[in-house]
GUFIPA-384906 format. One record per atom (N, C-alpha, C, O): x negated, y, z. Coordinates in steps of 0.2 Angstrom, whole numbers, plus 2048, in hexadecimal, padded with zeros to 3 digits. Each point is the difference from the previous one (the first is absolute). Layout:
N
XYZ/...
END
This chain:
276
7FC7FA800/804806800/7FC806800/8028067FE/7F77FA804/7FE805802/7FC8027FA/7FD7FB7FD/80280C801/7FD8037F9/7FA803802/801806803/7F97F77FD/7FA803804/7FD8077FB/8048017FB/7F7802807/8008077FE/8048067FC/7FE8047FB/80A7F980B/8048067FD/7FF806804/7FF800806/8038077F7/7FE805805/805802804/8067FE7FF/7F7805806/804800807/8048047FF/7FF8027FA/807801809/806805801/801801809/805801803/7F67FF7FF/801804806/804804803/8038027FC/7FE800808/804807803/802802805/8057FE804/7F78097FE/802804805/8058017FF/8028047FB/8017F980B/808803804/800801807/7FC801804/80C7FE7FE/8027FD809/8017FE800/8047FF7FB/7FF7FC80B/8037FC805/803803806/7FC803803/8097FC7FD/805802807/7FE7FC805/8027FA801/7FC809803/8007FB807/804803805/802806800/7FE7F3807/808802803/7FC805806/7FA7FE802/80A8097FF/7FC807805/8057FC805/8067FF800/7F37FE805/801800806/804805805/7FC805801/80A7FC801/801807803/7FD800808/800805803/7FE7F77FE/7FB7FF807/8057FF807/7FE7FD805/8088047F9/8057FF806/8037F8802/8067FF803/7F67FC7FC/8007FC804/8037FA7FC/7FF7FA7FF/80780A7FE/8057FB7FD/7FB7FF7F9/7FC8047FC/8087F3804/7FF7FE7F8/8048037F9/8038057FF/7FB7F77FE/8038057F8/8097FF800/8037FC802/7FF8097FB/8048007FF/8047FB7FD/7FD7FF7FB/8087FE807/8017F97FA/8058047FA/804804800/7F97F77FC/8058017F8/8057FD7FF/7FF7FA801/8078087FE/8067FB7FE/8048027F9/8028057FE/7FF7F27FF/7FF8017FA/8097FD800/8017FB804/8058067F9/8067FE7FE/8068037FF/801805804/8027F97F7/8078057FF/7FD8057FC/801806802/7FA7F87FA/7FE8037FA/7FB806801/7FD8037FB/8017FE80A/7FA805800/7FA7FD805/8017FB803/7FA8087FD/7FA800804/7FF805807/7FD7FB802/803807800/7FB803804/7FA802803/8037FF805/7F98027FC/7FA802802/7FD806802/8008057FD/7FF7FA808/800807803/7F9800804/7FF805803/7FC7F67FD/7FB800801/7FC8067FE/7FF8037FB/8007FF80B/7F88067FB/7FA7FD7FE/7FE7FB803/7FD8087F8/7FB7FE7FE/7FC8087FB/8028067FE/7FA7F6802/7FA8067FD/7FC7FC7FD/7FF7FA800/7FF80C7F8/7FA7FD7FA/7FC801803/7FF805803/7FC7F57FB/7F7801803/8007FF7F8/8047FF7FB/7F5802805/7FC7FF7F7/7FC7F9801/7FE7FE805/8038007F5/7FC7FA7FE/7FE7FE7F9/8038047FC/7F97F9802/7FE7FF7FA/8027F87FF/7FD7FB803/8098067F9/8027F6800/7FC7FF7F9/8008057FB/7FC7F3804/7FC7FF7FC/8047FA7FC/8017FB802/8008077F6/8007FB7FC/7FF7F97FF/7FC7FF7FC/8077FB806/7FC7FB800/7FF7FD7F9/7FE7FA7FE/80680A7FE/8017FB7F9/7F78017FC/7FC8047FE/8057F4800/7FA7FB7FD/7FD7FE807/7FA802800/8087FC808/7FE7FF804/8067FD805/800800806/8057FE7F6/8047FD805/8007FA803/8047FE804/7F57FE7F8/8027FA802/7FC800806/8007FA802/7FE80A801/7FA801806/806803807/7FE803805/8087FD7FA/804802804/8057F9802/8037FE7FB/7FF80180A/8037F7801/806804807/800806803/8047F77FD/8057FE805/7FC7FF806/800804804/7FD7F77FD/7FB7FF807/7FB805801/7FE803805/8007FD7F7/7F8804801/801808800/7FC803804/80B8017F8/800807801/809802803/803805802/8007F57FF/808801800/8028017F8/8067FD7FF/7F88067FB/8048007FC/7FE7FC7F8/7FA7FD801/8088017FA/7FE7FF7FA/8047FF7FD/8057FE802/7F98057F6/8008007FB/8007FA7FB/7FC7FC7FE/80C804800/7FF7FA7F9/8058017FD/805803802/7F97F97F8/8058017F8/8037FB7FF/7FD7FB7FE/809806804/8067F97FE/8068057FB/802805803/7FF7F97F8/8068057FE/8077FD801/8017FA7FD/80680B806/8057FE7FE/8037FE7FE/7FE8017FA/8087FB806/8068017FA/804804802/8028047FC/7FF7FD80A/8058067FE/7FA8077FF/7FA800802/80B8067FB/7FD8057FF/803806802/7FD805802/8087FB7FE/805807804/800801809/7FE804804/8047F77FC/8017FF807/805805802/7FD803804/8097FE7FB/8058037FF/8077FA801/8068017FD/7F97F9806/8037FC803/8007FE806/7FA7FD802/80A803802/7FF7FD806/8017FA800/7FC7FC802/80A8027FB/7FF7F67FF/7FB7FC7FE/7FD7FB802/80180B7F8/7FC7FB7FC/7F7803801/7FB7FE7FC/80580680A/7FA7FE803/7FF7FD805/7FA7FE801/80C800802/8027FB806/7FC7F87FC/7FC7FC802/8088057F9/8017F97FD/7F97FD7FC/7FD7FB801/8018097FB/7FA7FF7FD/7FA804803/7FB7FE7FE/805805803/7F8804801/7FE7FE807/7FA7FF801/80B801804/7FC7FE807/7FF7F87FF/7FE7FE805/8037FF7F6/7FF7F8802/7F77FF7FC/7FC7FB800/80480D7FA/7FA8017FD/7FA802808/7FA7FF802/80A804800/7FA805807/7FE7F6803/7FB7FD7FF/80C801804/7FE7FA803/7F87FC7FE/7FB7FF803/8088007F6/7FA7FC7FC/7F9804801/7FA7FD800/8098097FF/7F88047FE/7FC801808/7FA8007FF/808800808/7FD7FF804/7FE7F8802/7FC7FF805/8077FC7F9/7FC7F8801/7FD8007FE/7FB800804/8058027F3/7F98007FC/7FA802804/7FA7FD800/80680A803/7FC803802/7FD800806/7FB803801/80A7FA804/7FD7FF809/8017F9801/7FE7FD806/8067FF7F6/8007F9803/8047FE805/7FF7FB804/8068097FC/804801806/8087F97FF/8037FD7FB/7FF802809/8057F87FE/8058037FF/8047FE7FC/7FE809807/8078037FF/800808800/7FD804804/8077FF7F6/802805801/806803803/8047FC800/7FD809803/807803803/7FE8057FD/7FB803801/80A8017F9/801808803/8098017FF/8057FE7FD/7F9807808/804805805/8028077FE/806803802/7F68017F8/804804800/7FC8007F8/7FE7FC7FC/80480E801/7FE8017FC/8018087FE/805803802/7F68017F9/802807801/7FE8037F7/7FB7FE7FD/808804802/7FF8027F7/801807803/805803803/7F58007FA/7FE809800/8008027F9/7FD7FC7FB/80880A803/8028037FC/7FF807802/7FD8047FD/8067FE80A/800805800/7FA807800/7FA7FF7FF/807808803/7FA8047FF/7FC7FF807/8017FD805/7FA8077FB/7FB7FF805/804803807/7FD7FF805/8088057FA/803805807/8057FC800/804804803/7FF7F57FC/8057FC802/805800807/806800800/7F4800804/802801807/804806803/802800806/7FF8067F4/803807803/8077FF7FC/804803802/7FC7FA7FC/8058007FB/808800803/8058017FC/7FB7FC80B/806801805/8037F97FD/7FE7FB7FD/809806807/8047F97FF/7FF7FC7FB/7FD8027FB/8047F8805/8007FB7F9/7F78017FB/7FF7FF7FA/7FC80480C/7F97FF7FB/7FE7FA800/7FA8007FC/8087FB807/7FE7F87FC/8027FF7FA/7FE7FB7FC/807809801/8017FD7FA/7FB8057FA/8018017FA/7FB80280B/7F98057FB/7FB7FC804/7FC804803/8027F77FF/7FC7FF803/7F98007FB/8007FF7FB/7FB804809/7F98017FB/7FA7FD806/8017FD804/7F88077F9/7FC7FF803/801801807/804805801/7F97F7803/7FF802807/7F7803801/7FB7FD800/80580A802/7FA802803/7FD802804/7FD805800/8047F7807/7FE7FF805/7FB7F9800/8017FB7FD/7FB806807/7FC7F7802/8027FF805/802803805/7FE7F77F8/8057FA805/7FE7F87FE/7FE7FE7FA/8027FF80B/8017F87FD/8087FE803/802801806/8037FB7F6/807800800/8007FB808/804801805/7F87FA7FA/8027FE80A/7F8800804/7FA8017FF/80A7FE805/7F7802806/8017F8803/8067FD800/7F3801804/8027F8802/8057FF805/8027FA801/80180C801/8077FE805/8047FE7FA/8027FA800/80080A7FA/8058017FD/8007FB7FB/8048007FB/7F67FC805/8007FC7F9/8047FB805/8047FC7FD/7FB802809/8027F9804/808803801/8047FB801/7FE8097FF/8078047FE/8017FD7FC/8047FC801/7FA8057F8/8038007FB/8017F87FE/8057FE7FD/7F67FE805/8007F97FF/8097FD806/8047FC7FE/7FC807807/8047FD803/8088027FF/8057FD801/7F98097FC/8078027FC/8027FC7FC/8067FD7FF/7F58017FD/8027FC7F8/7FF7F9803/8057FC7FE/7F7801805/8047F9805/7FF7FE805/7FB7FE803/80B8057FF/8007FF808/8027FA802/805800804/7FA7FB7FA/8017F7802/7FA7FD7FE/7FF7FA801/7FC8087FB/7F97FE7FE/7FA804803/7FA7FF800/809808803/7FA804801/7FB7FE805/7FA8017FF/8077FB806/7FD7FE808/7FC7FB7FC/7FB803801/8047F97FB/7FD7FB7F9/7FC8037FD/7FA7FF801/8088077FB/7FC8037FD/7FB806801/7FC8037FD/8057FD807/7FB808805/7F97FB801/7FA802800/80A7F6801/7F67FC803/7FD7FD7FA/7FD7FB800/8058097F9/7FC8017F8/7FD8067FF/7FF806803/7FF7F97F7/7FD8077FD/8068007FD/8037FB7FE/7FF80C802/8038047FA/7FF807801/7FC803804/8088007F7/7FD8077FB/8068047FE/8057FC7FE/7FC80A802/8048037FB/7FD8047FC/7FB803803/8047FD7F7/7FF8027FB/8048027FB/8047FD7FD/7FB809802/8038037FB/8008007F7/7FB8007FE/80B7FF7FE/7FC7FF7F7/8038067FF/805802802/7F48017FA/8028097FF/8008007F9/7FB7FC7FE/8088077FD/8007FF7FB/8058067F9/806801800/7F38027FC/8038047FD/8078007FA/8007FC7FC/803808805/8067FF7FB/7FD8037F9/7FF7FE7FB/800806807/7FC8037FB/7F8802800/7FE803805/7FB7FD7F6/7FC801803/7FF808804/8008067FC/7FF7FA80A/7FC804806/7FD8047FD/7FC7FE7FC/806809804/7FE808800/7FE804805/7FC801804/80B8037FC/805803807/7FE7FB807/8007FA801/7FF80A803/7FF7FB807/7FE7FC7FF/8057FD7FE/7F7800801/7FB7F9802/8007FE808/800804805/8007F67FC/8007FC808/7F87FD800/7FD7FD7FC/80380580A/7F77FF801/8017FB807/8067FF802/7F47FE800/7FF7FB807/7FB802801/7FD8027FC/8007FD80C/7FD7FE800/7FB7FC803/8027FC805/7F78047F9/7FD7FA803/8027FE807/7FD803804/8077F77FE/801800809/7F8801802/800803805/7FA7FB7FA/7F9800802/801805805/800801806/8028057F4/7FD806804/806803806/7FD803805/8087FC7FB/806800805/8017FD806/8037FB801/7F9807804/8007FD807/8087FE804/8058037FE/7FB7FA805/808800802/802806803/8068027FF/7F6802804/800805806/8038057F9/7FF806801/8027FA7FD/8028047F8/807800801/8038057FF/8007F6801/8077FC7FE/805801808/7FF7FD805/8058077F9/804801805/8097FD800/8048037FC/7FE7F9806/8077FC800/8058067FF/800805803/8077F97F8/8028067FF/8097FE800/8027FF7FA/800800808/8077FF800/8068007F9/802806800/7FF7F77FB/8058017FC/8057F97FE/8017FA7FF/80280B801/80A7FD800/8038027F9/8018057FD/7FF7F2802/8058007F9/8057FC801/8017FA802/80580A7FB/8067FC801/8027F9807/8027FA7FE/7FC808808/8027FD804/7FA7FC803/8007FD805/7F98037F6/7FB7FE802/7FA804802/7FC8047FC/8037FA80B/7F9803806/7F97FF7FB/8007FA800/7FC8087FE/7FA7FD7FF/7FD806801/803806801/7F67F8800/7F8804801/7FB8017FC/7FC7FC801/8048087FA/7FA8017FC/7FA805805/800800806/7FC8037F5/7FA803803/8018067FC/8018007FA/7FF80680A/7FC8067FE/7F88017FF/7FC7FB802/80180A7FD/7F87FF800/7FD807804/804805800/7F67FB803/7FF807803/7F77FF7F9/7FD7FB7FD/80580E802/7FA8017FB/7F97FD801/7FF802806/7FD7FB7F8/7F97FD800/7FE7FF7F9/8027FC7FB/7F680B806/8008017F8/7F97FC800/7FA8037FF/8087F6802/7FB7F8800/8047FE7FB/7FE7FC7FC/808805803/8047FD7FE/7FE7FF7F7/8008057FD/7FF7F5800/8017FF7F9/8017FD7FB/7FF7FA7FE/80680C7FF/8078007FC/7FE7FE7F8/7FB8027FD/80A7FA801/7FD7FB7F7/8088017FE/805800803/7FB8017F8/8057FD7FA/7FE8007FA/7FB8027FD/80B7FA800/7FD8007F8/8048047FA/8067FF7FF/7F68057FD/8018047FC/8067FE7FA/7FF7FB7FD/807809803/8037FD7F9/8017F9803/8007FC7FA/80280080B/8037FB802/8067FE7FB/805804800/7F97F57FC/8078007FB/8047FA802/7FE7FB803/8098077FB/8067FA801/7FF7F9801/8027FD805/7FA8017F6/7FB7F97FF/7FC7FE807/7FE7FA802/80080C801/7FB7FE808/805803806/804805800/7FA7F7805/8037FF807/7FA803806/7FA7FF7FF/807804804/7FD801808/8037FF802/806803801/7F67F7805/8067FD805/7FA803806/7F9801800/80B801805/800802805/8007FC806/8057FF803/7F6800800/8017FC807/803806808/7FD804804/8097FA7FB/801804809/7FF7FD805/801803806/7FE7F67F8/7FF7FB807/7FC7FA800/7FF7FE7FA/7FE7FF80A/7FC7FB7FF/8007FC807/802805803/7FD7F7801/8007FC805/7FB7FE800/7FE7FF806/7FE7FF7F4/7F77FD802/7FE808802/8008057FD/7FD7FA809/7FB805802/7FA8007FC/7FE8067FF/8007F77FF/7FA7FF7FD/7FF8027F8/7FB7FE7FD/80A807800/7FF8017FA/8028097FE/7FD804804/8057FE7F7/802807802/808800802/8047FC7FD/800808808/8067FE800/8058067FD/8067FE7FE/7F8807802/8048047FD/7FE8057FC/7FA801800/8098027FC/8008077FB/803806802/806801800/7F5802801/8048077FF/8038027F9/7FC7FF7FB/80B803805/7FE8027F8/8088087FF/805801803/7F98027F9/8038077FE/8008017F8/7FC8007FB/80A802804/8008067FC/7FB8057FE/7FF803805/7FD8007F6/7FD806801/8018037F8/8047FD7FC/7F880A805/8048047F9/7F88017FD/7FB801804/8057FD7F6/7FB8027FC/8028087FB/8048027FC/7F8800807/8038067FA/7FF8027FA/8018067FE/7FD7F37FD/7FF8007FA/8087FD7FE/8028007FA/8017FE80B/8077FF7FB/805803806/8057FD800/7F9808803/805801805/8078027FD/8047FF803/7FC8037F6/8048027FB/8037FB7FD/8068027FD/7F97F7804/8047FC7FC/8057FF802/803804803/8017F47FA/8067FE803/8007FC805/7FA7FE802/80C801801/7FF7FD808/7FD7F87FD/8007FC7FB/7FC80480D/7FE7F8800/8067FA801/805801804/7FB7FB7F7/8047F9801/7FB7F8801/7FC7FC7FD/807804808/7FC7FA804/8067FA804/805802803/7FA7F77FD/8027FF805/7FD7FB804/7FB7FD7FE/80780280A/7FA7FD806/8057FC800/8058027FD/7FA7F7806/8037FB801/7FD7FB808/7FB7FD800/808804804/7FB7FF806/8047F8803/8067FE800/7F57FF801/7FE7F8802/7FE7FC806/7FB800803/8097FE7FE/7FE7FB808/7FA7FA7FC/8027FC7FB/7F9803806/7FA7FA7FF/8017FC803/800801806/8007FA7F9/7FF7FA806/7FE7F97FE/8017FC7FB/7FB80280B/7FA7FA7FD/8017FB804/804802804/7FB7F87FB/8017FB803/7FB7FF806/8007FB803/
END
């Protein structure tokens, strides 16, 4: 997959991280149904220089950085069905994370298709139905909220499955090739935990705990340029083997070479793992 001495596309931009207000209490939680979002979290841009990995992705893994890159292509192409991403394309993701972690069973739980513009979140009542980039860092559960979310999803196997490895992982993938807002990770190496703060959010009736991030400019951020429909970045938010990388930070950022274009279309499809 990877195209060796191709030229870099670098880019100074920012990341939002969550401004501590110092008063004790944790983040605010987010609640997500009946058609809108909320968030009311504060955060601040710090600068960063996220670096290109394309003709170098194969030097980036699931264990070794939290994310990677690979080219499997679709049949579906619109992604403008709910049935029939239900029905065809998640049983594609299924397949596509065996092949790749050796895992015995897939589970996914949810799913999210970005169309909307970058200011989505202002947009008032009913902006899930613009939903867009998210630009905030974040990883979607923290290790409370991944053992949440596994017992949500089975709670008559979970006390079994907690004394396994498993994983949530996310399959991120362009609807169209990536301009406008580009999604960056990055390397768990450099992300200490003392980084990663538990952050309360509620969707339609379910408790979970993601992570907000406090600024640390050790931090280093990758993506890949012009990401097309044919490749995937999956995401790792969770891992149970300590022994490997466990999580991704990962964001939204604005390149201001296409700040001008049309909105990003993408969709993420997120995954229970699980191994024998």
């Amino acid at each position: 997959m990877a195209i060796r001495n191709q030229k870099k596309h670098d880019v100074a931009t920012e990341f939002n991280y969550w401004d501590d207000p110092g008063d004790g209490n944790g983040p605010t939680p987010i609640f997500i149904g009946k058609g809108r979002i909320s968030n009311l979290r504060p955060h601040l841009p710090h600068s960063f220089v996220v670096s290109d990995v394309s003709g170098d992705e194969d030097q980036y893994t699931l264990d070794s950085h939290g994310f990677q890159y690979y080219g499997r292509e679709s049949k579906e192409k619109e992604f403008d069905d709910e049935k029939r991403i239900e029905a065809d394309y998640y049983p594609e993701c299924e397949q596509l994370l065996k092949d790749i972690t050796g895992a015995s069973r897939i589970h996914i739980f949810n799913h999210k298709v970005r169309r909307g513009p970058t200011h989505w979140h202002h947009l008032g009542m009913k902006n899930l139905a613009n939903r867009g980039p998210v630009t905030k860092t974040h990883v979607d559960q923290s290790y409370e909220g991944a053992e949440l979310r596994l017992r949500w999803e089975f709670p008559e196997e979970a006390d079994e499955l907690v004394k396994k490895r498993y994983q949530i992982i996310n399959v991120w993938r362009p609807i169209k090739t990536i301009l406008k807002d580009p999604i960056a990770v990055a390397d768990s190496n450099s992300v200490p935990d003392e980084d990663l703060v538990g952050a309360v959010m509620i969707e339609d009736g379910y408790r979970g705990e993601s992570w907000v991030v406090r600024h640390n400019p050790a931090h280093h951020w990758h993506y890949k340029h012009q990401l097309r429909p044919e490749e995937v970045l999956l995401i790792k938010c969770f891992d149970s083997d300590k022994s490997v990388s466990r999580r991704a930070l990962h964001s939204a950022f604005e390149d201001p070479a296409y700040r001008d274009r049309e909105d990003r279309q993408s969709i993420e499809v997120r995954c229970l793992v699980l191994y024998d």
